[in-house]
C-alpha positions as CSV (number, residue, x, y, z in Angstrom):
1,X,53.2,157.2,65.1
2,X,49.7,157.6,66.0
3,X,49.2,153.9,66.9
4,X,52.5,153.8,68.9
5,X,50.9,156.6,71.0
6,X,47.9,154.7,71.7
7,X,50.0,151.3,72.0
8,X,52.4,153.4,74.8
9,X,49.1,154.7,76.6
10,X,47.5,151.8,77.0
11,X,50.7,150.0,78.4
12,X,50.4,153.1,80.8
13,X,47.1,153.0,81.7
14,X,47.5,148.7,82.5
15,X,50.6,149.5,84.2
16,X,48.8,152.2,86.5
17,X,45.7,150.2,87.0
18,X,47.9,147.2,88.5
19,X,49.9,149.2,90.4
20,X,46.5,150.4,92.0
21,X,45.3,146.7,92.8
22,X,48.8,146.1,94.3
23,X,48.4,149.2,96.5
24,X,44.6,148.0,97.4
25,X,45.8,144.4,98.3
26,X,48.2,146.0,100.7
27,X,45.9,147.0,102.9
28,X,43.7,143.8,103.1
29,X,41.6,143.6,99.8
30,X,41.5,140.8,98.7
31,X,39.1,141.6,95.7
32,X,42.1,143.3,94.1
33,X,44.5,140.8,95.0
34,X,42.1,138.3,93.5
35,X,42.2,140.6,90.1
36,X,45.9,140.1,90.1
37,X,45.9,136.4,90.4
38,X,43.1,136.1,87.9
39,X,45.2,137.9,85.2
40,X,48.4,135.6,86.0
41,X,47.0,132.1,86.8
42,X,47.0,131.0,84.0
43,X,50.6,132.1,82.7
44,X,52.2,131.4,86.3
45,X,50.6,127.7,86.3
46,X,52.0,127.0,82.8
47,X,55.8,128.2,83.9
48,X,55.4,125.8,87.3
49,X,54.2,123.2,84.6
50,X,57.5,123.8,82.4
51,X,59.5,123.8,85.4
52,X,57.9,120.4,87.4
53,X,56.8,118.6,84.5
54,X,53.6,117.1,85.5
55,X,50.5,119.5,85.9
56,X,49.9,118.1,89.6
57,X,53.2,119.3,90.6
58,X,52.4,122.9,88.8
59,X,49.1,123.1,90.3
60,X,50.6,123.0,94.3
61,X,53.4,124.9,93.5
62,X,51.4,127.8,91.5
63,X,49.1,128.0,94.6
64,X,51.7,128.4,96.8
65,X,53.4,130.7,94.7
66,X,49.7,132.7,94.8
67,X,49.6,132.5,98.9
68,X,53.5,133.2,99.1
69,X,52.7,136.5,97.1
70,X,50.1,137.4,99.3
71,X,51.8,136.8,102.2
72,X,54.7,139.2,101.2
73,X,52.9,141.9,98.8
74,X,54.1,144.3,101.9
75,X,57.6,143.7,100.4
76,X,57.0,144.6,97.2
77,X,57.9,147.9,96.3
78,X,57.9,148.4,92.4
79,X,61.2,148.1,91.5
80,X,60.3,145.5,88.9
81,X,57.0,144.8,87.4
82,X,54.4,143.4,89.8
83,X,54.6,139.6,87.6
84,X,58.5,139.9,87.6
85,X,58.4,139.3,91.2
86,X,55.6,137.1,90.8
87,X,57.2,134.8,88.2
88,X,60.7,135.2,90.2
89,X,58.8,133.5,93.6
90,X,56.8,130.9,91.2
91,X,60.0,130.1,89.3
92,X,62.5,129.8,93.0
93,X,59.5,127.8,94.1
94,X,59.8,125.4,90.9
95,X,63.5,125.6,91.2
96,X,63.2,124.3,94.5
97,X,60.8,121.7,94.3
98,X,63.0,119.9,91.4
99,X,66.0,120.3,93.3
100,X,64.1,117.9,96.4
101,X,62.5,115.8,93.6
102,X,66.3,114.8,92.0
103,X,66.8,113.7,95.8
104,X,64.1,111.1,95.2
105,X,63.2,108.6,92.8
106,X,62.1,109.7,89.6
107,X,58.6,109.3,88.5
108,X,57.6,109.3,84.9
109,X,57.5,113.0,83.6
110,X,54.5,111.5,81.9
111,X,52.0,110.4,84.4
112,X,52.0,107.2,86.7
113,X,51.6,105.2,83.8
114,X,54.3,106.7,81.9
115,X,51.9,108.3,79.3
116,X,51.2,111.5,77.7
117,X,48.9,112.3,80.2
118,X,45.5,114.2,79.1
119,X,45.9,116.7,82.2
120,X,49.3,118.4,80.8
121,X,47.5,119.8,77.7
122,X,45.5,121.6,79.5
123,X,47.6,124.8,79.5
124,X,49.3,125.7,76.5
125,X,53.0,127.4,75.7
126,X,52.0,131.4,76.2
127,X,53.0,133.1,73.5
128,X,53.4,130.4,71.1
129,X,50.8,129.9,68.3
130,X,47.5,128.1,69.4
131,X,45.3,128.2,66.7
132,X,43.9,124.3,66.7
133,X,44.5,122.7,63.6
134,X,42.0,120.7,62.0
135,X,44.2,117.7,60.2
136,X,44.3,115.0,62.8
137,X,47.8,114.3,61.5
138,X,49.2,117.4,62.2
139,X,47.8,117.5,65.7
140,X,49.2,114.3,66.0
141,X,52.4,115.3,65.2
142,X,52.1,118.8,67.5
143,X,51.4,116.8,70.4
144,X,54.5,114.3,69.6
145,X,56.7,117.4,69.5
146,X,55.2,118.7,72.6
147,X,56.2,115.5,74.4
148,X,59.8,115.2,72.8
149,X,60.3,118.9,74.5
150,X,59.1,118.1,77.6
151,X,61.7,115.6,77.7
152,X,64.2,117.7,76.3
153,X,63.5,119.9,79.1
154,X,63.3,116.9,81.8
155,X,67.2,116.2,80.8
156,X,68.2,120.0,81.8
157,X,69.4,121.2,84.9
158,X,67.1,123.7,86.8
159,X,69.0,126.7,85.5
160,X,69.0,125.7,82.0
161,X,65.1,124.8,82.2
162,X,63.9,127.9,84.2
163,X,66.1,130.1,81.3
164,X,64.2,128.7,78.5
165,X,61.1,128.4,79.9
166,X,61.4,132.0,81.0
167,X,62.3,133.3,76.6
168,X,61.4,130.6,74.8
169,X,58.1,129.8,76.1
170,X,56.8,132.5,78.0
171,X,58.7,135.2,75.4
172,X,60.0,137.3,77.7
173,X,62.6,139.7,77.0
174,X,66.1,139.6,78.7
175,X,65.8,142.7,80.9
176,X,62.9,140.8,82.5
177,X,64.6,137.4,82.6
178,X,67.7,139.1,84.5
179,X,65.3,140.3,86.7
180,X,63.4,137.0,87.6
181,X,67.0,135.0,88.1
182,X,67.9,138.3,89.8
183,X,71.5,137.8,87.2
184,X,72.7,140.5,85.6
185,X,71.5,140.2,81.3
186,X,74.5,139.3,79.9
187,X,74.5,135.9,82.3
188,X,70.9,135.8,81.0
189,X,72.4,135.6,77.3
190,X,75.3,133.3,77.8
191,X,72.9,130.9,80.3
192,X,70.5,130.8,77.3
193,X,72.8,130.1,74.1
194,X,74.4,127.3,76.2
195,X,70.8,125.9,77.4
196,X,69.7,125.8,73.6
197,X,72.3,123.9,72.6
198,X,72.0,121.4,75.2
199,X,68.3,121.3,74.1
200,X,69.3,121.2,70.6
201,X,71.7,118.4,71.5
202,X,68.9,116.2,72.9
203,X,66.3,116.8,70.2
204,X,68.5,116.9,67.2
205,X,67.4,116.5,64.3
206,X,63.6,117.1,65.3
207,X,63.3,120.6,66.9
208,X,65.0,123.1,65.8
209,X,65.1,126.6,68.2
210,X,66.2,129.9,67.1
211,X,68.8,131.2,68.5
């Protein structure tokens, strides 16, 4: 009981501290704003990675996702959590930027060359297990699942990708999904079963996702 106190303060105590640098960037610091992009670059470039497939992609759309932020903080007003809204702008951004890119031809989700390139394991699944193994096999065979997923993921439409992205990756509950896609949760639930088995579909028999 004792730790769940302490577990519940400290939630309470990050939750007041960022609502303070939200409430400082309003009126022009950009120290605190810089605070709040420093806690969620990482995790907001990895979701525009997920969502564009290539990291160059990620990289422009997580900085315009940054700058779009800044440019509307006046709007927020703490209905949702400050990296709800955050993640909702970087994942319509993503959204967006796929939707044009369909309109176009293709490039490999792999690089110009077509390969596994070195630049897209730079930022790793949050919330997924990322202790490095020391067998080369095995991180041999990691990094030949990560790339059968990434396709997976390529052969979904945006909905489907941003939806498992959004739980299976990033572990984000569904309250906060329905919040993001701005859906109500039990959308969130049916969009997500029929996303996974789609996913399942393409990568059957290697990866298997619970449900």
């Amino acid at each position: 009981m004792a730790k769940e106190t302490t577990a519940s303060a400290v939630a309470n105590a990050i939750s007041i501290d960022e609502a303070m640098l939200v409430e400082q960037a309003k009126t022009g610091d950009m120290g605190a704003f810089g605070r709040l992009v420093s806690k969620y670059q990482d995790r907001v470039l990895n979701v525009c990675w997920r969502m564009a497939g290539n990291m160059d992609d990620a990289q422009d759309l997580a900085q315009e996702a940054f700058l779009h932020a800044l440019e509307s903080i006046q709007s927020f007003q703490h209905k949702a959590g400050f990296y709800t809204w955050l993640y909702r702008i970087a994942v319509n951004l993503s959204i967006t930027h796929r939707r044009k890119s369909a309109r176009q031809v293709k490039l490999s989700l792999h690089g110009r060359d077509g390969q596994w390139g070195d630049d897209c394991q730079e930022v790793k699944p949050v919330g997924r297990v990322s202790n490095e193994k020391t067998d080369p096999a095995a991180k041999l065979s990691a990094r030949e699942t990560e790339r059968l997923v990434m396709e997976g993921l390529e052969q979904l439409d945006e909905e489907q990708r941003a939806i498992i992205v959004l739980k299976d990756v990033e572990s984000l509950d569904y309250q906060q999904i329905a919040e993001i896609l701005e859906v109500p949760v039990g959308t969130v639930k049916s969009r997500l079963h029929r996303a996974r088995m789609a996913l399942r579909e393409r990568l059957k028999p290697i990866v298997s996702l619970e449900e």
